[in-house]
LONUVEX-755682 format. One record per residue (C-alpha): residue number from 1; residue in three letters; x, y, z. Coordinates in Angstrom, 2 decimals. Layout:
% residues N
@n NUM	res ALA	X X	Y Y	Z Z $
...
% end
This chain:
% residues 119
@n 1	res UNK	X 9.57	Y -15.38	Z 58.06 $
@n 2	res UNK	X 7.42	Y -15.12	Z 55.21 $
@n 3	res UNK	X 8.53	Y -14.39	Z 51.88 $
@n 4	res UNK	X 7.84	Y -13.88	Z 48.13 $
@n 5	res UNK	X 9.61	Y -16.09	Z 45.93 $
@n 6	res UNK	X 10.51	Y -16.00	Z 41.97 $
@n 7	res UNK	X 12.31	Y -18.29	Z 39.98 $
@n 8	res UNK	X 14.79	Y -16.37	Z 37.30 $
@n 9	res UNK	X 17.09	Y -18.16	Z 34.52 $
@n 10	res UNK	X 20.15	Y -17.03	Z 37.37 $
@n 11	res UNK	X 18.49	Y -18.80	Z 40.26 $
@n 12	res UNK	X 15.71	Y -18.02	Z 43.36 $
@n 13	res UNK	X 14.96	Y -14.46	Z 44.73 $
@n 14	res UNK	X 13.18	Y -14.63	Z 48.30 $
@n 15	res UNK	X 11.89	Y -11.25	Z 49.50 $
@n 16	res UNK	X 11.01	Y -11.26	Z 52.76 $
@n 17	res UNK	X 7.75	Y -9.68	Z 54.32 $
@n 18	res UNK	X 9.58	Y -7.12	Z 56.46 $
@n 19	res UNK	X 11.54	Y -5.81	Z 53.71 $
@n 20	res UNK	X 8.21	Y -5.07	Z 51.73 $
@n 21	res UNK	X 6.41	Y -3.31	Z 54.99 $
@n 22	res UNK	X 9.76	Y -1.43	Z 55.52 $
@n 23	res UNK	X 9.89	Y -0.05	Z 51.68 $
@n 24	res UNK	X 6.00	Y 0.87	Z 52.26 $
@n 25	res UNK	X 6.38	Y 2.62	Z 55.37 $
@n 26	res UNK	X 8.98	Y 4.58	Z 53.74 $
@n 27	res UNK	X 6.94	Y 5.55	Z 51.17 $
@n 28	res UNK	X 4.02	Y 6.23	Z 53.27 $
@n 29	res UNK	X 5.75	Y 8.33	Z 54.80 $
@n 30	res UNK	X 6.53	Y 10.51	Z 51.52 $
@n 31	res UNK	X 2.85	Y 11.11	Z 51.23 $
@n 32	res UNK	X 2.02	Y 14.58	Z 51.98 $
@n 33	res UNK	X -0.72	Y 14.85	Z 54.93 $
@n 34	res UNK	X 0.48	Y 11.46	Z 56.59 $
@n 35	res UNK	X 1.80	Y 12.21	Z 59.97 $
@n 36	res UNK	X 3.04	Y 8.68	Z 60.84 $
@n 37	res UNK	X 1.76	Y 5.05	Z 61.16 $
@n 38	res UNK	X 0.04	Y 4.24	Z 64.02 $
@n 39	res UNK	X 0.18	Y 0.90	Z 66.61 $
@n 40	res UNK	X -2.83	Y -0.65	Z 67.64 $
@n 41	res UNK	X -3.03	Y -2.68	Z 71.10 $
@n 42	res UNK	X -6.14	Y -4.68	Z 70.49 $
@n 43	res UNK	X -6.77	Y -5.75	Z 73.98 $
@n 44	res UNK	X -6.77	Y -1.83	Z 75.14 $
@n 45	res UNK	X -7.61	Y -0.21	Z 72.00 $
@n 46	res UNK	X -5.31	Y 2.25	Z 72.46 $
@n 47	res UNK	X -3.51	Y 3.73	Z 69.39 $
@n 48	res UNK	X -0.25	Y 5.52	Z 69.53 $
@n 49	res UNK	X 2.16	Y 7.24	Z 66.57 $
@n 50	res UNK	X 5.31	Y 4.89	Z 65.88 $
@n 51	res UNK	X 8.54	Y 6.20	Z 66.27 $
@n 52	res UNK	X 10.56	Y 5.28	Z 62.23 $
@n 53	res UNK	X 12.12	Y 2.41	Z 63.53 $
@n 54	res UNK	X 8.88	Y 0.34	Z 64.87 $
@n 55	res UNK	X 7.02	Y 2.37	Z 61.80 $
@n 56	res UNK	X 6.50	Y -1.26	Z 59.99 $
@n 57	res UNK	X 4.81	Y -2.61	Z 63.27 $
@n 58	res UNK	X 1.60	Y -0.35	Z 61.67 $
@n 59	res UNK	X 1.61	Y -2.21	Z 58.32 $
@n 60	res UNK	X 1.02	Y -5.78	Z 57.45 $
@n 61	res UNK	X 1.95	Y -7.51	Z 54.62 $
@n 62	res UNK	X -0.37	Y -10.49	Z 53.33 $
@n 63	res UNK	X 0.93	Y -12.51	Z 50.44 $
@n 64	res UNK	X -1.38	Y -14.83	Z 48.56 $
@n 65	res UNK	X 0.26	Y -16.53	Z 45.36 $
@n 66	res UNK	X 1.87	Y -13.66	Z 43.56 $
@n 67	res UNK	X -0.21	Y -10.80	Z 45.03 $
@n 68	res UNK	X 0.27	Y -8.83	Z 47.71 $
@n 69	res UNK	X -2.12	Y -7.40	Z 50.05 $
@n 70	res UNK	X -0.93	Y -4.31	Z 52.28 $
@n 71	res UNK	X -2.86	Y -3.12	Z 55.26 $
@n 72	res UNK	X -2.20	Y 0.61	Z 56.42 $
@n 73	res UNK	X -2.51	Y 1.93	Z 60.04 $
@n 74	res UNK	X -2.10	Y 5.60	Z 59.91 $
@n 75	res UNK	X -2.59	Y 8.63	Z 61.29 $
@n 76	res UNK	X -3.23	Y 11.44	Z 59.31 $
@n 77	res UNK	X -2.69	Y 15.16	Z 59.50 $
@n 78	res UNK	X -5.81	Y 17.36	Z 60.84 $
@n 79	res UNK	X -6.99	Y 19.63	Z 58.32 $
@n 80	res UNK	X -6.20	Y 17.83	Z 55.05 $
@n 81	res UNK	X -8.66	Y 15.76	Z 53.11 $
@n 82	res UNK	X -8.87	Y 12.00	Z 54.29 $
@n 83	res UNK	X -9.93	Y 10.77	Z 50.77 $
@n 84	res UNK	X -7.07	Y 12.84	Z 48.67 $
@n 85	res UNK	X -4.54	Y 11.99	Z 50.88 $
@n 86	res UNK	X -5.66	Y 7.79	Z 50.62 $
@n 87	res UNK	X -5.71	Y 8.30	Z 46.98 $
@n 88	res UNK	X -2.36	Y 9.50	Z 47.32 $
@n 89	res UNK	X -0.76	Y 7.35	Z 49.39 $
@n 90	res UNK	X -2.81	Y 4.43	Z 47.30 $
@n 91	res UNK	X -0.98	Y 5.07	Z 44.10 $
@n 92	res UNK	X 2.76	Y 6.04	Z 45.64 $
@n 93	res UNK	X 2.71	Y 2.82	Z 47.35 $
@n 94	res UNK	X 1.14	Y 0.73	Z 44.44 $
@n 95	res UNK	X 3.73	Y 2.36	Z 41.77 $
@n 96	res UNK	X 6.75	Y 1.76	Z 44.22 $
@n 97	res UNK	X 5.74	Y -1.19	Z 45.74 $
@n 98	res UNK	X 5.83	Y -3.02	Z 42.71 $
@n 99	res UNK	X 8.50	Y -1.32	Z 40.77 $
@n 100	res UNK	X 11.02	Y -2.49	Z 43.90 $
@n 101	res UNK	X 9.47	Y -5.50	Z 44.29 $
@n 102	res UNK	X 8.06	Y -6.82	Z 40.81 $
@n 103	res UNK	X 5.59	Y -8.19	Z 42.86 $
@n 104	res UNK	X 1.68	Y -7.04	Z 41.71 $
@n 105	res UNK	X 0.09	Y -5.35	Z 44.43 $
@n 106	res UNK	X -3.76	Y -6.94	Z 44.68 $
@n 107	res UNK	X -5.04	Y -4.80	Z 47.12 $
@n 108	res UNK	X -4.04	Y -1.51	Z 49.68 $
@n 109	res UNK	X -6.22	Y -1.41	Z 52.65 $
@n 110	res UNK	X -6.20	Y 1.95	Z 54.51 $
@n 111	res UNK	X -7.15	Y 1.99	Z 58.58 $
@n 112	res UNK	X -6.91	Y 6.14	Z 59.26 $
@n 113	res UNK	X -6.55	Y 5.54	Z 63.06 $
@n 114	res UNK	X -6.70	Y 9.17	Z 64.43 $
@n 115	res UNK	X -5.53	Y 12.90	Z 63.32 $
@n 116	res UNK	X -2.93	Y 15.07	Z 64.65 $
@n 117	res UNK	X -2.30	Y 18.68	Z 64.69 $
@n 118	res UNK	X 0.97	Y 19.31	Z 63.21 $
@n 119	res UNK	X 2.85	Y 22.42	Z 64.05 $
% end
C-alpha cells in the first residue's frame, strides 16, 4: 500500500493509491467515446475490457514527491476521434483528480489499447 501523505494543522491525511485509480476510473469512465479500461496480460499480450469492479486493474498510479503520475489503459469507442476524446479524458481527470485529491497531477499517460463497436 502506497499512499500520498499531507501534514494539516488537525493532523496526517494518507490517501491511498487505489482510492486515486478508483476516483480516475470513475471519471474515465464519464468521458464520452471511452468504452471501458482495458487489462493487459504481458506475457500473452492479450487485452480484454474490464468489468467496473476490476476497472482500476487498467490504471496505475505512480506517485513521486507530491505529483502524481496516472497511466491509462483504455479502449475506446470505434468511430470517434482518438485525439478529442484523450484531450477529453486528459482534462476531466486532471480537474477531478486534483480537486478530490489536492494532490497536483504531473503527468496523464494515455495507452488506447483497441476500439469497440458500440451498439
Amino acid at each position: 500500500m502506497k499512499a500520498s501523505s499531507m501534514d494539516t494543522h488537525m493532523g496526517n491525511i494518507a490517501i491511498d493509491t487505489e482510492v486515486i485509480a478508483q476516483y480516475a476510473g470513475a471519471v474515465a469512465m464519464e468521458c464520452f467515446g471511452i468504452v471501458g479500461m482495458a487489462g493487459v496480460n504481458v506475457k500473452d499480450g492479450l487485452v480484454k475490457l474490464l468489468k467496473m469492479d476490476s476497472m482500476t486493474r487498467g490504471i496505475r498510479v505512480a506517485l513521486a514527491g507530491q505529483k502524481l503520475t496516472l497511466d491509462f489503459h483504455v479502449i475506446i469507442a470505434y468511430g470517434v476521434s482518438i485525439l478529442a476524446v484523450s484531450d477529453n479524458l486528459i482534462s476531466n481527470v486532471k480537474y477531478k483528480v486534483e480537486e478530490f485529491t489536492g494532490i497536483e497531477i504531473e503527468k496523464i499517460n494515455i495507452f488506447v489499447e483497441g476500439v469497440r463497436v458500440i451498439d
